[in-house]
N, C-alpha and C positions, 0 to 999 in steps of 0.2 A: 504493500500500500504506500501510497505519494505521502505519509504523513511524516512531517517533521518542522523546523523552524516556520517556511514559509506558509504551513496550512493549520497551524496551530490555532486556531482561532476556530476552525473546524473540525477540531479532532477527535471531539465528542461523538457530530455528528457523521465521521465517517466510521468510526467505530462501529455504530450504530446499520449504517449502509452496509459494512461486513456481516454482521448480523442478520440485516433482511437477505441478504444474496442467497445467506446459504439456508433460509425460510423458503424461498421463491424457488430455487432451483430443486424442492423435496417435487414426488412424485409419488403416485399410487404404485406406482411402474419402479420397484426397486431401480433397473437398468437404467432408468433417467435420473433417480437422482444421485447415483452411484457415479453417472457423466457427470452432470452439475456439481456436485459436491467435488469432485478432481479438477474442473476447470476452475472451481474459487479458490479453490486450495493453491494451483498453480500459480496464483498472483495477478501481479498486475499494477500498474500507477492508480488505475481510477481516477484519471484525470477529468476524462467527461464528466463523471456524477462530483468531482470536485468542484471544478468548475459551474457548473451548475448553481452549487448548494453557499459554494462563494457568493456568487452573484446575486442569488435570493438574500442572500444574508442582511443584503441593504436596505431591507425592508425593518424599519424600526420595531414591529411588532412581527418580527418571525419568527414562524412557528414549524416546528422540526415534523412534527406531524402529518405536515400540506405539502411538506416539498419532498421526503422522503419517497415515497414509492414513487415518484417522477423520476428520484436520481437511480433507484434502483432500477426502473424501464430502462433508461439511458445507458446501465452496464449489461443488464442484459441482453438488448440489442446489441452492444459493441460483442460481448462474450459468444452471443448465436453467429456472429458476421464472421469472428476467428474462427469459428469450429468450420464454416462451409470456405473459407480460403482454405484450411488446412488441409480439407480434402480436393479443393483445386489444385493446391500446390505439392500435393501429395508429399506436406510434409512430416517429417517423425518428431521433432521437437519442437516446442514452444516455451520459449523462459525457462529454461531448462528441463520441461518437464516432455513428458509423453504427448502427445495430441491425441487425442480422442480418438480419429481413424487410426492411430498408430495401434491403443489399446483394444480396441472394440472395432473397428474396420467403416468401410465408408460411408455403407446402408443406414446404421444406426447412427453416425455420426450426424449424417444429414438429419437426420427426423428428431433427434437430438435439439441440433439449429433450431429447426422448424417449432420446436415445445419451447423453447428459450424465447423466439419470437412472439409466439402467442401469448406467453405466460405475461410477458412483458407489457402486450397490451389489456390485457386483462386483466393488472392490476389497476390501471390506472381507468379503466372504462366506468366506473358507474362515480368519477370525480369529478369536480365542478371547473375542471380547469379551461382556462382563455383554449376556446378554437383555434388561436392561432399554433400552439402547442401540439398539438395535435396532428395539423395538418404539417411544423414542420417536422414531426417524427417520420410524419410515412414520407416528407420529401427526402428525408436524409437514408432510411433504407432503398428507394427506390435511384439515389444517387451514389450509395455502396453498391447496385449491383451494375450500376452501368459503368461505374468506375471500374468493377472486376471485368466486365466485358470487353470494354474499351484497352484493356490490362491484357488478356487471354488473346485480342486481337494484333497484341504489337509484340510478341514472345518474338525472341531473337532476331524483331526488325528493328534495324535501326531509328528513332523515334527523332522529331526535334524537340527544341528545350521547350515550343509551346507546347506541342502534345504531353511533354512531361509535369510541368505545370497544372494542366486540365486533367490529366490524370490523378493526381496526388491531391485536388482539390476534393475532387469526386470520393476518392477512396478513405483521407484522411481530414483534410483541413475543413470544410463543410459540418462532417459531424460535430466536431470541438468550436467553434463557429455555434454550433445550434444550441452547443450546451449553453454555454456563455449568454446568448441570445435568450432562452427559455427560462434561465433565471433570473433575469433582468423582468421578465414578464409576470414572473412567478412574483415578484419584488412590486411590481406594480410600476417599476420607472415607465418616461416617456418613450414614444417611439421614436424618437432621435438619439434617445441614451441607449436602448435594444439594437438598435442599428450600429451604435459604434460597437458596444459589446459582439458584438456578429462579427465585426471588420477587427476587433484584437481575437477572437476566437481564428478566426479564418486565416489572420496573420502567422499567430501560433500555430494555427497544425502545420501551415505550411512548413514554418522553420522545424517544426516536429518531424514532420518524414522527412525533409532534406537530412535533417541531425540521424536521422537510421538510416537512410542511404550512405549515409556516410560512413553511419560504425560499421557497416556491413565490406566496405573496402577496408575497413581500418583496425578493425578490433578481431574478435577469435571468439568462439564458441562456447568456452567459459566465460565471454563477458557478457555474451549478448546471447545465450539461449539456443542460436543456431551456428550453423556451420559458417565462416567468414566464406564471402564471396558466393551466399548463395543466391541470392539473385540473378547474378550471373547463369548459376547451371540453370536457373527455371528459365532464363532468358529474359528477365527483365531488366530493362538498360535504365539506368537512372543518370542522375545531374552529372555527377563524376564522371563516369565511362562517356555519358554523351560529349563534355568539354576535352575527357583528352581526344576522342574521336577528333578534333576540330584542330587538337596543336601538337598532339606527340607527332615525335618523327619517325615514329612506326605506326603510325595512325593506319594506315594498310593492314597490317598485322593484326592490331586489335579491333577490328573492324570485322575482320576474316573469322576472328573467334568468336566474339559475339553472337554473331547474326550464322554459327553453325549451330545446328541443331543436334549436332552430334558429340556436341563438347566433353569433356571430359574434365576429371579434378587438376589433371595433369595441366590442361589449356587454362581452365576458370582460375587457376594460381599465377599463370602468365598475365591473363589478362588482370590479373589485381595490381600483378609486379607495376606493367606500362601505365595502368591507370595512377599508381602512387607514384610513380617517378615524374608524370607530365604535372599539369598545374591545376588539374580536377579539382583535386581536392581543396587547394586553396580561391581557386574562384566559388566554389561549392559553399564554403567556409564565410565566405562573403554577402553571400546570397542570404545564407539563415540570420547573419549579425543585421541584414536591410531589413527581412520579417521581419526580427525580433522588434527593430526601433520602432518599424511600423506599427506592431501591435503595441506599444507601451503608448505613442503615441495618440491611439485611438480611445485611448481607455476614458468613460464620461467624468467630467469633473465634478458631476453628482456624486459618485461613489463616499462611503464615506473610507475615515485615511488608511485605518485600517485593512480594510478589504481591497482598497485602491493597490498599497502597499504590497498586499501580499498576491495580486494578480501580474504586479511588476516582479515579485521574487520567482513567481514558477514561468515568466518567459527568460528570466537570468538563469535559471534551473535548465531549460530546454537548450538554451547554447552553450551551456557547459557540460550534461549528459554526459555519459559512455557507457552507457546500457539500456 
């Protein structure tokens, strides 16, 4: 769990979020909650239901009661969305654990998602919450899957930086964007103060997936859960490989690998070597430091200081990561 210094103020209430998750994720169906119960266990930041439950916080008279099972919808969604990439990306670990098709295989995993989905809306269905909440949940799942589509469509093609952009919108920065947005609503702020909150959410995820694309060239499997350079073998090109694509002087070379669907651990280790030696990573590196100011800089000057404060500590938090 994200808790520490910067969400201290919160800590209560994610305590609490840990607790419902693993309420929410029981089943009649031993087999589901036996899934659920291993994917909370697995971890996780819980940044969307932070965010969130930050946001709402600004509300002088908040009540942990009204925004709770909203933040729990919000991880549950994210928790069902990981379980169906894992079985796209048919991977075997996540944060260092098992992944669900790894234990139990693809079938169950899927219908797994599919209960995590529903449950998620069914908590929240007979609450009195603003429609617009609502409508932007089911926008942000119906923009996880076009982001995984639009994802599965570009495997080992060479992409440009906007389709990379539009991509990591869709898959990552959108949803943390809506958390931010949805507690600000839950809060009762203006619609000019929801609006910025949307634009530091959106700012932040962005710099959030660039900052794992990056550990992904840069770190190891001990730090980050999965295998370094796996992206690479699934064939997804990010900021990095696309900039050295554009100035290594084997840009040929790593181009060749890439975009081979036959690659192997042998190639996907070359292609990390070229990608660290060109200047990827430090234009990459640059990229997340313009999010980040962007997002600090959108934050509403309504907030009060506290909560202002520590929405500024977890985008400092996101450009410094390495896991």
């Amino acid at each position: 769990m994200l808790i520490n210094k910067m969400l201290y103020v919160i800590k209560k209430d994610l305590q609490a979020l840990e607790q419902g998750l693993y309420h929410e994720v029981h089943s009649d169906v031993d087999l589901i909650t036996d899934i659920g119960t291993h994917l909370v266990k697995s971890g996780g930041k819980r940044l969307r239901p932070a965010l969130c439950i930050l946001a709402a916080r600004s509300k002088k008279d908040y009540e942990l009661e009204y925004v709770l099972p909203l933040a729990i919808t919000i991880e549950l969604i994210h928790m069902a969305s990981l379980v169906h990439d894992d079985v796209l990306d048919n991977a075997s670990t996540r944060r260092g654990a098992a992944t669900a098709n790894a234990k139990w295989g693809n079938n169950v995993s899927i219908l797994s998602g599919d209960f995590l989905f529903a449950r998620a809306f069914a908590l929240i269905a007979d609450k009195d919450y603003d429609k617009r909440v609502l409508l932007r949940l089911a926008k942000i799942i119906c923009g996880l899957s076009e982001g995984e589509i639009h994802q599965n469509e570009k495997h080992f093609r060479l992409r440009t930086e906007e389709e990379y952009y539009d991509a990591i919108a869709k898959k990552t920065a959108d949803f943390i964007a809506a958390s931010c947005e949805i507690g600000g609503i839950l809060a009762g702020l203006g619609r000019e103060d929801t609006d910025k909150l949307y634009k530091y959410g959106l700012y932040l995820g962005m710099a959030f997936q660039i900052t794992d694309d990056i550990l992904d060239i840069t770190s190891n499997d001990e730090k980050i859960g999965k295998p370094a350079g796996n992206d690479i073998l699934q064939g997804i090109i990010t900021l990095p490989v696309i900039q050295a694509t554009k100035t290594s002087p084997v840009r040929e070379e790593l181009i060749n690998i890439i975009t081979d669907e036959n690659l192997d651990k042998a190639m996907v280790k070359r292609a990390v070597a070229i990608t660290r030696d060109s200047d990827g990573l430090d234009y990459t590196r640059k990229k997340v430091y313009d999010y980040l100011e962007m997002a600090k800089e959108s934050l509403p000057a309504a907030l009060p200081k506290e909560i202002r404060q520590s929405f500024i500590e977890i985008a400092e938090f996101v450009g410094k990561r390495d896991f």
